[in-house]
Structures are given as structure tokens and as C-alpha cells.
N, C-alpha and C positions, 0 to 999 in steps of 0.2 A: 504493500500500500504506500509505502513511504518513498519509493520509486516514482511510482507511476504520479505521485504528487507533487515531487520533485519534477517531473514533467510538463506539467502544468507550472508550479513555481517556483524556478529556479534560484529564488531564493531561499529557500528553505532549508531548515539547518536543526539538528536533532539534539535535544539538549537533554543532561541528566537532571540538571537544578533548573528552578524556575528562573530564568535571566532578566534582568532589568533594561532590556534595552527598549527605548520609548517608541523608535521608528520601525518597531515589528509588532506585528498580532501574536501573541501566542497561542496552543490552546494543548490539554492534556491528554495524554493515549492514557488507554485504560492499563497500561502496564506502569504508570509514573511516569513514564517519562515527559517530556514536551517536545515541541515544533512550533518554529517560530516563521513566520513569512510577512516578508516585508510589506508596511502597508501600500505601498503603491501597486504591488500586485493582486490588494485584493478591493472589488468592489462589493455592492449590496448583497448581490445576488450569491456570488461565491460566497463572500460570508456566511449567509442563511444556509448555503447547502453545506460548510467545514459545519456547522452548531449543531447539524443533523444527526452526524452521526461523531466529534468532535469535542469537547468542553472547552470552551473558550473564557481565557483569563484575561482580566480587562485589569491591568497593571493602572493606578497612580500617578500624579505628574509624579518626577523627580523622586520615585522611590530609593528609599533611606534600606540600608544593610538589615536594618531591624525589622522594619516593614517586608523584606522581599522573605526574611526566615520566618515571620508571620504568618504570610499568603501560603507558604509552602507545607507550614505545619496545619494550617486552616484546611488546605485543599487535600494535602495527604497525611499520612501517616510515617513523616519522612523520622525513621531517628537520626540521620543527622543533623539534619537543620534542628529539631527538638534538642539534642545534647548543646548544640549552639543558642540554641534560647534563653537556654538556663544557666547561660553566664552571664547573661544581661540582668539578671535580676537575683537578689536578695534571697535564697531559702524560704524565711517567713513571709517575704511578702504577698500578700494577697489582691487578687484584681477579680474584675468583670466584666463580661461583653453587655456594649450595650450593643443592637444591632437597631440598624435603622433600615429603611425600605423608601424609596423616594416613589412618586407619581408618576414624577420623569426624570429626565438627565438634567442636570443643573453644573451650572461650575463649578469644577473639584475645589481651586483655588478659597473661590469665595466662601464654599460651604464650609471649609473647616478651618476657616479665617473665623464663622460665625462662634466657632465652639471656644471663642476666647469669652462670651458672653456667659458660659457656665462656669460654675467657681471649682472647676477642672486643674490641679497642679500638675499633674503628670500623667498622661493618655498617649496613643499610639490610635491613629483613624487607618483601617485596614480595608481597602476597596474590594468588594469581593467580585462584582461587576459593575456596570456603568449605573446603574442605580440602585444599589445595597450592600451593605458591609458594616462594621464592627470596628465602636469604640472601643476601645482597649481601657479602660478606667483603674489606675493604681491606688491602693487605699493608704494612701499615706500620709488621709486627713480626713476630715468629717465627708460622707459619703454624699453625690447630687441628690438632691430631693426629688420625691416626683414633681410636687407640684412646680420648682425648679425648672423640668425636663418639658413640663406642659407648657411652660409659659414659652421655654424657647421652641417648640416644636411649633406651636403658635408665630412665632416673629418670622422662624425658616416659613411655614405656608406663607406667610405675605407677602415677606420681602419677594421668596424665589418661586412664586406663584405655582408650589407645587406641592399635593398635600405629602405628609410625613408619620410614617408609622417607626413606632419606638420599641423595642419588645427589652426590659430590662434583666439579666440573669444575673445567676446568683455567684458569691465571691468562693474563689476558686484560686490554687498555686502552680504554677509550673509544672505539670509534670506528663506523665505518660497517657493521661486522661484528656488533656487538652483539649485532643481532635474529635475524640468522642462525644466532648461535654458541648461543644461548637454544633456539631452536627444534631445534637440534640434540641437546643436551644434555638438552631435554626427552622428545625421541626415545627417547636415551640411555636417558633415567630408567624409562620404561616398557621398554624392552628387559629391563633390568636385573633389574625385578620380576614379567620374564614368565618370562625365560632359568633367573634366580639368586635366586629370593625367601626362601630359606634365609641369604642373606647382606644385612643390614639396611642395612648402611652399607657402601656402595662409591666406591671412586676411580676415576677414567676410564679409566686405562690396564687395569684391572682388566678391561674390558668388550674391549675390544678382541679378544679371542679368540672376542667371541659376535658381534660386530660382523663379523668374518671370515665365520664359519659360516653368520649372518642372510642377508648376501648371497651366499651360495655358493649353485651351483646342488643340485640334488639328487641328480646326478650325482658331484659332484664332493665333496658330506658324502658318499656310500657307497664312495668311492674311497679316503677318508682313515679309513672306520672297519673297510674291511680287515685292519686290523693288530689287529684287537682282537675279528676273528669267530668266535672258538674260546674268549674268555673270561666267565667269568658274571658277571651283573652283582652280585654278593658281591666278586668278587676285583679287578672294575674300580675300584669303590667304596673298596676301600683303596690300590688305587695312584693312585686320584686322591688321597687323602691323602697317601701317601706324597708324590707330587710337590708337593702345596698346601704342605708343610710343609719345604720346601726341599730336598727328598732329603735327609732329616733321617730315617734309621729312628726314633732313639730317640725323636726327639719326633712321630713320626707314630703309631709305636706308642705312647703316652703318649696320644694323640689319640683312638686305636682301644680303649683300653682290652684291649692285646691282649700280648700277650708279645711280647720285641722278635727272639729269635729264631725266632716261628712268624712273624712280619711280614717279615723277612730270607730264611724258604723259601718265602712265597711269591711276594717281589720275583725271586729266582734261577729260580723253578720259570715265573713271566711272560717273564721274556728267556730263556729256552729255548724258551718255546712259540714266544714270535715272531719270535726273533731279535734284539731290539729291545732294546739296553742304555738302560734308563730310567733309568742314574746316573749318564746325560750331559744335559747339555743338549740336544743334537740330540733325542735319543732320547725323551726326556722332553717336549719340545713337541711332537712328534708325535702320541703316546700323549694327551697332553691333550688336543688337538683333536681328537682321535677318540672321546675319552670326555665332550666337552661334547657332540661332533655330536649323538650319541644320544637328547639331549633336544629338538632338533627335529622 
């Protein structure tokens, strides 16, 4: 294959490590390796057909040595680049992906020009292709906040008129798990904006309720949305708030734009119908996983 593509483009050159060079496309054989082809030999069309059957790595402006061992432990399971990662950092210290998803392509430049507006000390932006990849966030101070990550995920849609999903994971060291826990979290990220795309910016545990559901059988989401076969989807909709909002009437109502004593009859008038005291916790985790099932 690598012949006959070589025949086609003659620039073509077979690599063991991922290379930094800017004025080539690269893309992954399923054996590790890479091939790199200059971009002036490729247009639209070629492109779409290399992605076919191809993985194509969409490198960074001006990737950094730490950056290029990132990409490579992200994409594979390289132990050299990994034993090489792990002299850039500290034993104890602990980091996490944030992974971001764009709408569209935006300026590399400008966009992580923007993440000087989070109170970020020390981060690594890893492009995984032309619109998604992973902050690298080092904990070597008080950790971003969400409501933080909303406000900027907010300024990114405006300025760079393009919306922005967040998928936050959790704190993790160095080591032999790296590639697995990346791919996991990647998983994560698309569940997240398949399950919950009303909510921009999520934290891990957040998911975990859809992460239950995801692999429950079919059997067993209609076993759990029992509790909730008598209610419409108007009245599930505010007791999911209700419970979002910590069994907080007053601030769920405030949420609902609704008076907080018709939110109060209809909290009372749902545990009548079910049985099911939703201003406990038992009660209330129940009721929630029976009103995410639904969206499976």
C-alpha cells in the first residue's frame, strides 16, 4: 500500500514517531507507524479519501517537544514517548484533561491566546484534530472552577462565533494509564454531548448517571422508568429540576420561573402518585434515573 501511495505522492515518507513538520499532513497506519505527505500534494478530495481508510493527525502551529510526546502518547500507546513524558514532570504531581470540542475550526493562535483569561498556571493545549483536543491542567494551585470554565466557554462562543463543549476529567499522574484514561474520557466527552448537550460544560462524576443507563440493558432502563409511567413529560421536567437544584423548591422554582407554591403541589401531588418521596435522597436518585432513562 505504501508503494502504490508513494505513487501517487511522491512525497511521502514513512515515519516511526509522530514528526513535527508543519508543511506535511500526517496520518496513522494501524500498525503505529505514520506517513506524512506534503500538503501541496494533497487536495479536498484526496484528503477525504486518505481519512477513509487512514487517521489523520492534525498537528498545532509550532509544536513544542512536549506537545509532539503528548499527541503521541494520546494517539498510541507509545512506551517511549511515555518513559519520555515522565521526565517532564514531578512523580507527585497530578493533572487533568480538560477536552474541549469546537462547532468549527477557529484560530489555533487566538484560541489558546484566550486560555490566558483562566486562572491557569501551568497547562499544555494538545490538538487532537482541527477542532478538539485537550487541556492538559497541572494542579499546582487551586483547581479552575466550573462556573470559571462557563463563563469562558461563554466569551470563546462570542468572540469566535462558535459554540464550545467542555467535558472536565478527573486528576490523574503520569503513568502507564495515561492512554487508556484519555480514551476513556474521550468516550466520556461524546456520551456527554449525545446524552446532555443542553449542558456545555461538564464534570465527570456529572456523567456517571448516563454512564449507568448507557450500559444498562433495555430491560432493565424500563424496569427503572416504572416509577414514572403515569407522569407527563411537563411534570417530569420540573422535578428533574426540582432535584438538579438540590431539592431546593425555592431555587428550583426560581429556575422554572414558576411560583414556588404551585412547584410545592406539584412535588406533593408526584409522591402521591408514586409513592416515591423525592425529598430524600433514596427517592430522588431513583426518580432521576428514571427520568435520564427516557432519553435513551
Amino acid at each position: 500500500m505504501i508503494e502504490k501511495l508513494r505513487e501517487e505522492f511522491p512525497s511521502l515518507v514513512l515515519e516511526e514517531k509522530l514528526p513535527t513538520n508543519p508543511e506535511m499532513q500526517y496520518y496513522r497506519l494501524q500498525d503505529g507507524q505514520y506517513i506524512g505527505i506534503h500538503k501541496n500534494e494533497l487536495d479536498s478530495k484526496n484528503r477525504n479519501v486518505l481519512s477513509v481508510f487512514l487517521t489523520p493527525i492534525h498537528l498545532a502551529h509550532n509544536v513544542t517537544p512536549l506537545q509532539a510526546l503528548w499527541q503521541e502518547v494520546l494517539h498510541t500507546k507509545a512506551g517511549n514517548s511515555l518513559t519520555h513524558l515522565k521526565k517532564h514532570y514531578p512523580p507527585s504531581l497530578f493533572m487533568r484533561f480538560i477536552h474541549f470540542q469546537l462547532q468549527n475550526e477557529v484560530d489555533k493562535i487566538a484560541f489558546e491566546e484566550a486560555l490566558s483569561f483562566l486562572s491557569l498556571s501551568h497547562y499544555t493545549v494538545i490538538w487532537m484534530n482541527s477542532i478538539s483536543g485537550v487541556i492538559i491542567e497541572e494542579k499546582d494551585q487551586e483547581a479552575v472552577s466550573k462556573s470559571e470554565l462557563i463563563d469562558w466557554r461563554n466569551a470563546i462562543t462570542s468572540d469566535f462565533y462558535t459554540d464550545v463543549y467542555l467535558y472536565v476529567g478527573d486528576y490523574f499522574k503520569v503513568d502507564e494509564h495515561v492512554h487508556s484514561l484519555y480514551e476513556f474520557e474521550n468516550h466520556c466527552s461524546h456520551l456527554s454531548r449525545q446524552y446532555n448537550s443542553s449542558q456545555t460544560v461538564i464534570q465527570s462524576f456529572e456523567l456517571i448517571p448516563y454512564l449507568l443507563l448507557h450500559d444498562a440493558t433495555v430491560d432493565t432502563r424500563k424496569s427503572i422508568e416504572q416509577c414514572t409511567r403515569d407522569i407527563t413529560n411537563d411534570e417530569l421536567q420540573d422535578i428533574k429540576t426540582f432535584i438538579e437544584c438540590g431539592l431546593n423548591i425555592s431555587l428550583a422554582a426560581k429556575t422554572l420561573f414558576m411560583h414556588r407554591n404551585s412547584l410545592q403541589y406539584r412535588v406533593d401531588k408526584f409522591i402521591e402518585k408514586t409513592g416515591i418521596d423525592i425529598k430524600s435522597f433514596q427517592g430522588a436518585l431513583v426518580v432521576y434515573l428514571a427520568i435520564l432513562s427516557k432519553k435513551f
